[in-house]
C-alpha positions in Angstrom: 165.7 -150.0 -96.6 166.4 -147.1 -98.6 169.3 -147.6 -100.4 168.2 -149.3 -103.9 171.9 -149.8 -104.8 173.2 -151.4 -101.9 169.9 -153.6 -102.2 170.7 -154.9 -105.8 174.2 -155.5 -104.8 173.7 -157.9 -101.8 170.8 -159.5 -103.6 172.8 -159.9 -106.8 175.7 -161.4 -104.5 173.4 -163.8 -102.7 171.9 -164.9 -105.5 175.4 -165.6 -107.0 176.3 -166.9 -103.7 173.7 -169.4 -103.9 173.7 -170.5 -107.5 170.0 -169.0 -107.4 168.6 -166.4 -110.6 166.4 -163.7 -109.0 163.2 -163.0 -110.9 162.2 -159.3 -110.2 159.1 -160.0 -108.6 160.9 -162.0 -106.0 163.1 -158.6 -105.6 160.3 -156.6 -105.3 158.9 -159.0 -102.4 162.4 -159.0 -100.4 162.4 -155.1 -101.3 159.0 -154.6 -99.4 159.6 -157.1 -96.8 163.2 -154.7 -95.9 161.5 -151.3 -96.9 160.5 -150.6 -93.0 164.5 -151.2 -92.2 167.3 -149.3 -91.0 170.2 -149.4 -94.5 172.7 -150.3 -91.9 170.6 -152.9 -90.3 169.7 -154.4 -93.2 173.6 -154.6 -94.6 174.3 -156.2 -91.1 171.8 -158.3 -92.0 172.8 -159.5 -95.6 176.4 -160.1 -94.1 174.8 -162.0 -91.6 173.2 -164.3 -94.1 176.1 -165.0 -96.2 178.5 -166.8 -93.4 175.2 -168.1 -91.5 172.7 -169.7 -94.2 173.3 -172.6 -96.1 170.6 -171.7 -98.3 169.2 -168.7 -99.5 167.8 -166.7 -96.6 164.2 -165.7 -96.5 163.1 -162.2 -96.2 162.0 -163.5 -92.6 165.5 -164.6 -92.2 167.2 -161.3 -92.9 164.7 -159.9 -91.0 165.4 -162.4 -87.8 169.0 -161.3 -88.4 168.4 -157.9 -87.4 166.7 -158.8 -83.8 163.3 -158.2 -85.3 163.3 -154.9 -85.2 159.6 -153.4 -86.0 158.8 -149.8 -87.6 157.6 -149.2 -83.5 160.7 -150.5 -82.2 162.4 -148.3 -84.2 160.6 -145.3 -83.6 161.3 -145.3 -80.2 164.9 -146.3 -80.3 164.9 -143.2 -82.7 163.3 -141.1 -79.6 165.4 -142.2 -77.3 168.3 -140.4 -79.5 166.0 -137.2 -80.0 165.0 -137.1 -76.4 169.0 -137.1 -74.8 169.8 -134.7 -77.9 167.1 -131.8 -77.1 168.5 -132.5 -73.1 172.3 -132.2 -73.9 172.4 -130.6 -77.4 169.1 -128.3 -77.5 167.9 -125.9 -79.6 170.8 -123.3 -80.3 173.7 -126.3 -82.0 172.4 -127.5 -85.4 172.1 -131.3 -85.1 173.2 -133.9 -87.4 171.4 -137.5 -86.6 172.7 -140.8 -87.8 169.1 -142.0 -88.8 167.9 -139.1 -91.2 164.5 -140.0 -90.8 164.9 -138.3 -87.7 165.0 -134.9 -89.4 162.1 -135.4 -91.5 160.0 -136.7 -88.5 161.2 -133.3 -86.2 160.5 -131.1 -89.2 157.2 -132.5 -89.4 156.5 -131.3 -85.8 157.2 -128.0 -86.4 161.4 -128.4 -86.8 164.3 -128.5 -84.1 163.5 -125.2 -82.3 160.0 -125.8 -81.3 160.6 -129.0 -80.2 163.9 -128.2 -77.7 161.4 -125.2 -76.5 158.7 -127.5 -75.2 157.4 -127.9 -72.1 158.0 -130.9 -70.1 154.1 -131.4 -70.6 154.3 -131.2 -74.2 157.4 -132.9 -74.8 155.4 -136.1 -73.4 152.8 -135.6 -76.2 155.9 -134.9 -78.6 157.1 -138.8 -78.2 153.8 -140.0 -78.9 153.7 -137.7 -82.0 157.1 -139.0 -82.9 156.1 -142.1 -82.8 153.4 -142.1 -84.7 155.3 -139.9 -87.9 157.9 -142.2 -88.1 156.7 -145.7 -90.0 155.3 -142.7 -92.5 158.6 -140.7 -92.4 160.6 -144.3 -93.2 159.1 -144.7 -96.8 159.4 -141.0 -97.4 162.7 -141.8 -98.6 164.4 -138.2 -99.1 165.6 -136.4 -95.7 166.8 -133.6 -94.4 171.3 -134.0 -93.8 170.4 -132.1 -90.3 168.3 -130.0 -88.8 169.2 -126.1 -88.5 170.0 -124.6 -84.8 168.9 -121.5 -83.7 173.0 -119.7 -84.3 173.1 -121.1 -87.7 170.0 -119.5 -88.8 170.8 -116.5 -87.2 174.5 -116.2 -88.5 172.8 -117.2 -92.4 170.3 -114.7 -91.9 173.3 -112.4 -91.0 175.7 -113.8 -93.9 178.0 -114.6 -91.6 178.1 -118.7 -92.0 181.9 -118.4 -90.6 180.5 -117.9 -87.0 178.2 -120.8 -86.6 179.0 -123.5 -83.6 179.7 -127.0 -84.9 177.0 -129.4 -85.4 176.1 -132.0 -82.8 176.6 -135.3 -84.5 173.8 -137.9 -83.0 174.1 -141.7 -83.0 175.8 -143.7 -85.2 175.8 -145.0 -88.7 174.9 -148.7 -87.6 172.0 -147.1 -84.5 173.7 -148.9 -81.8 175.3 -147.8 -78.9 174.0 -144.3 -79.6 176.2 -141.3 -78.5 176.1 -138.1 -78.7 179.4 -136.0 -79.9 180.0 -132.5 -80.7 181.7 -131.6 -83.8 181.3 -132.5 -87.6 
């Protein structure tokens, strides 16, 4: 969870909800225990809470809420969107993913051209290196809105901005039932 604002509001509301005064040191413990989330897991989550719990939920409880979805887990549902984007998308659209982390991770490796012009050889070795940046990516906290394609950098390099092929929007803002779609 990135989000601080969203996390004060559905804290403040399930503490209201619950008759139950928050000290900020039990904050900070549900804030670390959601820090390796997804924002719109974790929202799902708190929703979740407040017509399922008769009691206020435990970080573990959110947590269950969201299918226990681990920093790995999520690393590789994140590849799964990077790997059909670079396949159907590839190098020359700029791409816009639903999970920003995304962006920081692939800029990390070297940014969206290198990695569309891998080899299938090194694009196995890509995943694992994907994987790994990821749980460090999460708690960067600031990301990249998309990653630049190969006709947008040309066209800015050529001031002409007007000419550049819309973005490929990837996923969604809830990361499930990822698509892919063309257009901003």
């Amino acid at each position: 969870m990135k989000d601080g604002i969203l996390f004060k509001t559905y804290m403040t509301t399930l503490g209201e909800l619950f008759n139950r005064d928050l000290s900020d040191p039990l904050k900070d413990i549900y804030w670390e225990a959601l820090k390796p989330y997804l924002d719109g897991d974790c929202e799902e989550a708190f929703k979740k809470s407040v017509s399922s719990c008769k009691f206020f939920p435990k970080p573990a409880e959110l947590i269950e809420f969201m299918g226990n979805v681990s920093g790995g887990d999520q690393a590789a549902l994140a590849w799964t969107e990077v790997d059909k984007a670079v396949r159907t998308v590839g190098n020359y659209s700029s791409v816009k993913f639903s999970d920003p982390v995304i962006h920081s991770v692939i800029q990390a490796m070297g940014g969206w051209h290198d990695l569309c012009q891998c080899s299938n050889e090194e694009f196995k070795w890509k995943r694992i290196e994907f994987e790994k940046l990821y749980p460090t990516m999460v708690k960067k906290g600031e990301h990249e809105q998309y990653l630049l394609g190969d006709c947008e950098q040309s066209q800015r390099l050529n001031d002409r901005p007007d000419w550049v092929k819309p973005m490929a929007q990837v996923g969604d803002n809830k990361h499930t039932n990822r698509q892919i779609t063309e257009g901003e």
